[in-house]
C-alpha positions in Angstrom: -24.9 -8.0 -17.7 -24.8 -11.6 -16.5 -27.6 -13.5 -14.6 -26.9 -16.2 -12.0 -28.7 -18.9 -10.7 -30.7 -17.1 -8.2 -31.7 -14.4 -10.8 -29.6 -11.2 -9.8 -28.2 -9.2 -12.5 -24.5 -9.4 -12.5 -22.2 -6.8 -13.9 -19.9 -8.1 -16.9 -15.9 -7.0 -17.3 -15.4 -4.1 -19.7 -11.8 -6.4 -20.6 -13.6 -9.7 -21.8 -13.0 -12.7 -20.1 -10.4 -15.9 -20.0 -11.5 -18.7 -22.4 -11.7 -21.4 -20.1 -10.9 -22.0 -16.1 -7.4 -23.5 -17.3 -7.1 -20.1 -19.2 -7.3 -18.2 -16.0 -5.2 -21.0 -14.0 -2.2 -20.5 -16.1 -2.4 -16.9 -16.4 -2.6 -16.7 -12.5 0.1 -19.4 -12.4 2.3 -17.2 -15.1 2.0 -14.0 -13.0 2.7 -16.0 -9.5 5.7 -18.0 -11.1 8.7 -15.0 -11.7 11.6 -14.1 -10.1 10.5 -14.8 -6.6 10.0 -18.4 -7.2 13.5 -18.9 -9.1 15.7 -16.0 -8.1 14.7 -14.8 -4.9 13.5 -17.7 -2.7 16.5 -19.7 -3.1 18.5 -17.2 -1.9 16.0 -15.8 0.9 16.1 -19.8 1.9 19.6 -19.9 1.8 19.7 -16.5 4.2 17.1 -17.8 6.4 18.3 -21.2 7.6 16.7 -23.4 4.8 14.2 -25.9 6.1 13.7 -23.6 8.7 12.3 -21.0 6.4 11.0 -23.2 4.1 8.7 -24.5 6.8 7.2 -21.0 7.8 6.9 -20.1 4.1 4.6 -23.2 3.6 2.7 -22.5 6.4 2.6 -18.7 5.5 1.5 -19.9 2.2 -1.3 -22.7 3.4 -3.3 -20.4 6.2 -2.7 -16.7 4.9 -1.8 -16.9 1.0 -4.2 -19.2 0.3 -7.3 -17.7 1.5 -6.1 -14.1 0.8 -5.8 -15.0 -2.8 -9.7 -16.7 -2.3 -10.7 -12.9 -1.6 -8.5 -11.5 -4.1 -10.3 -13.3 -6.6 -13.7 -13.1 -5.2 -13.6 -9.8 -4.9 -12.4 -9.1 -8.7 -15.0 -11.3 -9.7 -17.5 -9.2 -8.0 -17.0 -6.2 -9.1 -15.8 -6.8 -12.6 -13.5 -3.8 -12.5 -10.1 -2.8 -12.4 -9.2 -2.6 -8.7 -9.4 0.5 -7.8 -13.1 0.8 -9.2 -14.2 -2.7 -7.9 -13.2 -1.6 -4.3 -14.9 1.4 -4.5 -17.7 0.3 -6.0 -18.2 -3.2 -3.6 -17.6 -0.6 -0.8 -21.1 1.4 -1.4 -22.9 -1.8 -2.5 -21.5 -3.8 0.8 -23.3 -0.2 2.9 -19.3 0.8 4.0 -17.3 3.2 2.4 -15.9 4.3 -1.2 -13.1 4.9 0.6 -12.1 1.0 0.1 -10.5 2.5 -3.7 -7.3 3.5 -1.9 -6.6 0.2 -0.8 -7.2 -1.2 -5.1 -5.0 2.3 -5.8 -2.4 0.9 -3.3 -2.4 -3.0 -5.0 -1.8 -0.3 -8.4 0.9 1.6 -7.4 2.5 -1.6 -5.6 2.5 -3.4 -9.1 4.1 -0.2 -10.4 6.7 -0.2 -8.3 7.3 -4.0 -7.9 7.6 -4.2 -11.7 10.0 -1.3 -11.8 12.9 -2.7 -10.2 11.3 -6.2 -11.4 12.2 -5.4 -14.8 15.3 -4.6 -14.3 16.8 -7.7 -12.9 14.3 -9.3 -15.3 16.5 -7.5 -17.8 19.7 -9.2 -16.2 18.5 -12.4 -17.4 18.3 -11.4 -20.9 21.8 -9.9 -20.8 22.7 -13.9 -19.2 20.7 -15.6 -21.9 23.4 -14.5 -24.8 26.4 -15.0 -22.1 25.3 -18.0 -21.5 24.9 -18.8 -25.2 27.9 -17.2 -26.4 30.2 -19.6 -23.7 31.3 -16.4 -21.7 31.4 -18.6 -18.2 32.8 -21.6 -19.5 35.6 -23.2 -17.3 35.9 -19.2 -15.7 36.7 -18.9 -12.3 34.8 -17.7 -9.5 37.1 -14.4 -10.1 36.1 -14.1 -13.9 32.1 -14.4 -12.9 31.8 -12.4 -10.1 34.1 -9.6 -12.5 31.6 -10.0 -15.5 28.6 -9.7 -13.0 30.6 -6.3 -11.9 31.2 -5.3 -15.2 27.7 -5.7 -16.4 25.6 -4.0 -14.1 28.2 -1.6 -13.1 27.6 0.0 -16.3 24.1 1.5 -16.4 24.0 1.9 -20.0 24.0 -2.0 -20.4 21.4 -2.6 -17.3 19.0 0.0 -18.6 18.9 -1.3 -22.0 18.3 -4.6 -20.9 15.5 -3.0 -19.1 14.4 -1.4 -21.5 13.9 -4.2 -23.6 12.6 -6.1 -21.3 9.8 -3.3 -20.5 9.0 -3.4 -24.2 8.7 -7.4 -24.6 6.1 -6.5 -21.1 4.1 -3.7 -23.0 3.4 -5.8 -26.5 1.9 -8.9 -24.6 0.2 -6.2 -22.5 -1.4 -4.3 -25.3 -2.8 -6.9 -26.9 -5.3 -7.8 -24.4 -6.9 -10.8 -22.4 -7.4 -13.6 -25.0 -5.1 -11.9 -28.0 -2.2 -11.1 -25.3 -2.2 -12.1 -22.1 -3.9 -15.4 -22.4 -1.9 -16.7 -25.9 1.3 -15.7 -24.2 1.1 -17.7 -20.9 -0.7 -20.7 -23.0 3.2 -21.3 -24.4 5.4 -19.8 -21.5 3.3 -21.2 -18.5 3.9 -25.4 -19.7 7.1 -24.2 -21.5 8.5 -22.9 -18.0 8.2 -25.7 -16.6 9.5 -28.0 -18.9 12.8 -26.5 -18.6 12.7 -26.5 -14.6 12.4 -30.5 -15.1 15.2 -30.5 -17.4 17.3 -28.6 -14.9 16.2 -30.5 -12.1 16.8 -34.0 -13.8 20.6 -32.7 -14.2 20.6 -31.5 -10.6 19.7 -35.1 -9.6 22.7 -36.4 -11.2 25.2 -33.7 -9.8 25.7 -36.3 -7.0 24.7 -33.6 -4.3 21.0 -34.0 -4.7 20.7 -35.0 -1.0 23.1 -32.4 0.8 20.4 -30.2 -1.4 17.1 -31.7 -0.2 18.4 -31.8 3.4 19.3 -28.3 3.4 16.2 -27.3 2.1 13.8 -29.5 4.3 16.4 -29.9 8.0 15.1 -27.4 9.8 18.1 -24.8 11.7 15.7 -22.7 14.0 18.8 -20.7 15.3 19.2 -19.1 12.1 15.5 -18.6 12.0 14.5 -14.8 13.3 11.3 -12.7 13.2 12.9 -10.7 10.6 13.1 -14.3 8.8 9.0 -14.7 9.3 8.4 -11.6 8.2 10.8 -12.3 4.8 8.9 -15.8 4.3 5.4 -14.0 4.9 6.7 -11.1 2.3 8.3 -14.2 0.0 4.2 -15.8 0.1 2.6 -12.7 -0.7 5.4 -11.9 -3.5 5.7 -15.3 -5.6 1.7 -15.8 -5.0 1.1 -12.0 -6.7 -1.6 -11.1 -3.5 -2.0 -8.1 -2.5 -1.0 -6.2 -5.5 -4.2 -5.9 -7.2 -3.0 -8.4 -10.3 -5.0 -11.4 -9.4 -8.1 -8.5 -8.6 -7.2 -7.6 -12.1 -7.4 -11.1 -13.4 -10.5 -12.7 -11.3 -12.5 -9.9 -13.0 -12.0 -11.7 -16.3 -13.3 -15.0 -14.6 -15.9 -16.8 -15.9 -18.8 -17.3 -13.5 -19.0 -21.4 -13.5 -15.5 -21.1 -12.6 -14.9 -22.3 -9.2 -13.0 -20.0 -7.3 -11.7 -22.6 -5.0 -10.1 -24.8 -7.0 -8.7 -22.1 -9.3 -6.9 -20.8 -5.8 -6.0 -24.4 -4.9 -4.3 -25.4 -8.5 -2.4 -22.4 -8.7 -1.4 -22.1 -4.9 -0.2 -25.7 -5.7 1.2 -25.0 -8.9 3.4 -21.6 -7.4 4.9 -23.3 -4.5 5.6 -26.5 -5.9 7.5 -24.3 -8.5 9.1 -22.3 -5.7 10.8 -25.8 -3.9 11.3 -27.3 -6.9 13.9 -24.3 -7.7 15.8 -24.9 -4.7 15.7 -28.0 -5.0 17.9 -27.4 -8.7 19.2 -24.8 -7.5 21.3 -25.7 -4.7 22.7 -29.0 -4.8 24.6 -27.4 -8.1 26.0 -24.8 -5.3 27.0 -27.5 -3.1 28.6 -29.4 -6.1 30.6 -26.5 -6.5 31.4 -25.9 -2.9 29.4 -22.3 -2.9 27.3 -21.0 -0.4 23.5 -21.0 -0.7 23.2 -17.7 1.2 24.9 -16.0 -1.7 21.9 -12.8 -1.8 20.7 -11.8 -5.1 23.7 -12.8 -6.4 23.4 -16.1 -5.9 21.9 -16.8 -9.4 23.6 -14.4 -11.4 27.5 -15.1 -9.7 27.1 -18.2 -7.7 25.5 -20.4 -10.6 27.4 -19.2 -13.6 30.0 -20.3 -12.1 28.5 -23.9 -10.8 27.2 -24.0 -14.5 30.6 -23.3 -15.9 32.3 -26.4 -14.2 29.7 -29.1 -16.1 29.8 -30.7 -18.7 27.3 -29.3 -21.1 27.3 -26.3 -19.2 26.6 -23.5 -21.8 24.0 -25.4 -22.6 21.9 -25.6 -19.3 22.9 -22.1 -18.3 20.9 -21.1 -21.1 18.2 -23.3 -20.7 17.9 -21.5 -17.1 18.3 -18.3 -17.8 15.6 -18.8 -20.9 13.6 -20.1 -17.8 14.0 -16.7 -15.6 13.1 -14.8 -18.4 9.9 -16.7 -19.2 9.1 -17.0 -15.5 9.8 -12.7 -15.3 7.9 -12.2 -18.4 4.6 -13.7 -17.4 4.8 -11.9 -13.8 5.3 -8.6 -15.7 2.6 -8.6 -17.8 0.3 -9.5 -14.3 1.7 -6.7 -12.5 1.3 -4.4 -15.9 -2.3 -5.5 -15.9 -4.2 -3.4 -12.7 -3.0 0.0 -14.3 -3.7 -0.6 -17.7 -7.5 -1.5 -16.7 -7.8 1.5 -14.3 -6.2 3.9 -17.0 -8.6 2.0 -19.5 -11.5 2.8 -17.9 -11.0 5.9 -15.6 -9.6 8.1 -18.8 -11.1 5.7 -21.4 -8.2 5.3 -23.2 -7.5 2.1 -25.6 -5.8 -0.5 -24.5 -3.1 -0.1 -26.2 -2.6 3.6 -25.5 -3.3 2.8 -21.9 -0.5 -0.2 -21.6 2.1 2.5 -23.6 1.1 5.4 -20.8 2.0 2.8 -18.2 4.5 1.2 -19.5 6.8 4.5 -20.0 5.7 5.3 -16.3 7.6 2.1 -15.2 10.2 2.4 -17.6 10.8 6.3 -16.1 10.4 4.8 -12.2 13.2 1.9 -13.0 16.2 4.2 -13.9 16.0 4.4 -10.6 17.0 0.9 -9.5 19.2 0.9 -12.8 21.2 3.3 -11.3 21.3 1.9 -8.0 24.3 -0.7 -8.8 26.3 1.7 -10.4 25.9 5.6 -10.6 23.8 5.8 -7.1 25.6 2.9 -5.9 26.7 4.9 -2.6 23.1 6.6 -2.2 21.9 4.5 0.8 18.7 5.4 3.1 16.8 3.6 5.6 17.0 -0.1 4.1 19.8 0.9 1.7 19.9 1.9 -2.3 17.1 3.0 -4.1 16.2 -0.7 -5.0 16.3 -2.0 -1.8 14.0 0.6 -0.6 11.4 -0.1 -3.0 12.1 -3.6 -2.7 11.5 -3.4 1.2 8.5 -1.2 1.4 6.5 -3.2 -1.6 7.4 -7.0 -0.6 7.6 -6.2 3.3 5.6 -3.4 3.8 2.6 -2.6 0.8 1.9 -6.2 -0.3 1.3 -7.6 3.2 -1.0 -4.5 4.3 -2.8 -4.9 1.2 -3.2 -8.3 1.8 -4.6 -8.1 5.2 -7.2 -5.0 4.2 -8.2 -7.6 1.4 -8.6 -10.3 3.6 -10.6 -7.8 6.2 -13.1 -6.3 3.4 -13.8 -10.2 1.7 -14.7 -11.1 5.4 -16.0 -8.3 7.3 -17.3 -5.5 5.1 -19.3 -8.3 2.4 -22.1 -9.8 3.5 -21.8 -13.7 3.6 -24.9 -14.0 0.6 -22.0 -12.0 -1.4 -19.0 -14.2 -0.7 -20.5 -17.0 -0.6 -22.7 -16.4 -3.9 -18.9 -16.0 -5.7 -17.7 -19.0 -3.8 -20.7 -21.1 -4.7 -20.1 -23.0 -1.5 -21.9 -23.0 1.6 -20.4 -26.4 3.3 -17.3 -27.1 5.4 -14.7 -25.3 2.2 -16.7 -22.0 2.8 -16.6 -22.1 6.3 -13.1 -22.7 6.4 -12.2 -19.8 4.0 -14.2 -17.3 6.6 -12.3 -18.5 9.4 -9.0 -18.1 7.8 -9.9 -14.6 6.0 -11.6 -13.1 8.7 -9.8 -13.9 12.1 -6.4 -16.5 10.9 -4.9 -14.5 8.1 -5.1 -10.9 9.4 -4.1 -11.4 13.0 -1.4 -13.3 11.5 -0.5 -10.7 8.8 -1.2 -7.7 11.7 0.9 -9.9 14.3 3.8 -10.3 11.7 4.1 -6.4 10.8 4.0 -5.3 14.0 7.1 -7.5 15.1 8.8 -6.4 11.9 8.5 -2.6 12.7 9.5 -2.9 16.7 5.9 -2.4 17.8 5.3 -5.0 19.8 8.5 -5.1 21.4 8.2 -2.0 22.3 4.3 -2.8 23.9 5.9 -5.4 25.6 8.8 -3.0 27.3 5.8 -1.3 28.5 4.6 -4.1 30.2 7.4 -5.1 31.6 
């Protein structure tokens, strides 16, 4: 047990702890920093009328993100338990309910699923790292890269191998634990990361369509800009930040106390979105050097810039450095998302760690085959929001991480008690009683406001009316 300044006796973390508050930033930083920031939001930009959607994201990011991820944190450090234990257990200290574990066992099974069909684009990139080595999109045409992208995860042997692999690269880091795995690992991929994304944008400066790039991405087009387009930017924050999933619950358990939960939030809310416009900003003047079109979908990395890459000179070279770059980026997210259900299964069944990552680790594994399969076997198996992946894809970005965030952001500022929040913020000034207003009244009527558009409610309040 630790002791704080007032004398209380504080519960320790069963997991150990991160080293130093830099530690903790990077590891936070590592599992914010993935595929969302590099694949996905230059392409859910591109979709959603650039500046447009850029502008919503940051302000999604600023007044919800920020101060969910404050709780988040907070509320791991609290409890010093995997999520679903920490919940239940700040519930019946806090006088409410134990009935607050479902929403850590939702943040869980959302990290399950997230990193299920994570992995296997995640796996993609590996497959890209030896084409791009290997000079397979040299010169080729847009033909010849959209048929290898075909080719490749048209044949599910190939995409769950990748996966596969990638799963197994996600369950050694895992295994190894906080300062042994998780923390060595992001010490080198975190700085090494973005060393790379400088590289690639110092080349995208010289492409001679640096500016058609920037003004895309900051010249705002509201008519392209829709409530379905709010919703994707509010899904896009809670996605590249890792809220709402349990993994930075998981993580500010392992915090040590002198660590200021503030700044922590502040660096790495800084850190993710500044990593998020710095891809598009790489990213897309190499598509309008090319003549491509940013709102390319998920294929824009894997068709669109193969084939920008292609056309340079020194090509093979920076299509390797960037797809080395997604992998890192996918790698340090994985091992966050692994992270809640290894310390539930840890402690609930007290299992070892390693056993514990294994168990979970197959479980994903299992779960992916089924977004494996959804490009080429169950290609034609479409439901509600379309093949197996985009379901899962849907539900946890749209759906579980933005309920999970707003149940977070109601239990940090309703259910505690101020002495408690403000005991793990260690601020009582103007900082403190910013974060309440923003977790307790800005963030979840925007969150509630946001989901209800998204599913027809208040449309359909509003016909009502009318």
């Amino acid at each position: 047990m630790l002791k704080n300044q007032a004398g209380d006796a504080k519960r320790d973390s069963l997991h150990g702890h991160w080293s130093s508050r830099m530690a903790f930033i990077l590891a936070v930083t590592g599992s914010a920093v993935g595929l969302g920031n590099i694949w996905k939001f230059p392409y859910v930009a591109g979709e959603n009328g650039g500046g447009a959607f850029v502008l919503v994201y940051l302000i999604c990011v600023i007044v919800i993100g920020m101060p969910v991820m404050m709780s988040e944190i907070l509320i791991g450090r609290r409890g010093r338990r995997n999520p679903v234990a920490t919940m239940e257990l700040l519930g019946k200290e806090e006088g409410s309910s134990p009935r607050w574990k479902w929403v850590g066992g939702m943040g869980v099974v959302g990290g399950i699923l997230i990193l299920s069909y994570y992995s296997v684009v995640a796996g993609w990139t590996l497959a890209y790292i030896v084409k791009s080595a290997t000079g397979a999109f040299a010169g080729a045409s847009a033909a010849a890269v959209g048929a290898e992208f075909d080719s490749f995860v048209g044949d599910w042997r190939q995409v769950g191998l990748t996966h596969t692999i990638f799963m197994a690269l996600a369950i050694f880091v895992v295994a190894r634990g906080v300062e042994r795995g998780l923390e060595q690992a992001v010490r080198f991929m975190v700085p090494a990361l973005l060393l790379l994304m400088f590289v690639l944008l110092a080349y995208s400066i010289n492409s001679g369509y640096f500016g058609q790039g920037v003004s895309f991405m900051f010249t705002p087009d509201w008519t392209k800009l829709t409530w379905g387009s709010v919703l994707a930017a509010l899904g896009q924050a809670f996605f590249t930040l890792s809220i709402g999933m349990g993994a930075v619950m998981a993580y500010g358990a392992y915090l040590p106390e002198e660590t200021s939960i503030t700044g922590a939030s502040a660096a790495v809310v800084t850190a993710d979105t500044g990593i998020a416009i710095l891809a598009g900003l790489a990213i897309f003047p190499l598509v309008f050097a090319n003549g491509l079109t940013p709102a390319a979908g998920p294929g824009l990395v894997f068709n669109t810039l193969p084939l920008a890459f292609g056309q340079m000179q020194g090509g093979v070279f920076f299509a390797t450095i960037f797809f080395v770059l997604l992998a890192f980026a996918a790698w340090t997210s994985a091992i966050g998302l692994m992270e809640p259900a290894v310390a539930w299964i840890v402690e609930r069944f007290n299992r070892t760690r390693a056993q514990a990552t294994v168990m979970i680790g197959l479980l994903i594994w299992v779960i992916g085959f089924g977004s494996v399969l959804s490009f080429n076997v169950l290609a034609d198996l479409t439901f509600l929001a379309g093949t197996i992946y985009d379901n899962v894809d849907y539900l946890t970005s749209n759906i579980m991480l933005p309920l999970g965030g707003l149940l977070i952001a109601v239990f940090a500022g309703w259910v505690m008690c101020r002495n408690s929040t403000s005991d793990e913020l260690g601020n009582s000034g103007n900082l403190f009683k910013a974060w309440r207003i923003l977790a307790r009244f800005v963030a979840p009527l925007g969150i509630l406001f946001v989901l209800l558009k998204a599913v027809g409610l208040l449309d359909w309040v509003a016909s009502l009316i009318a």
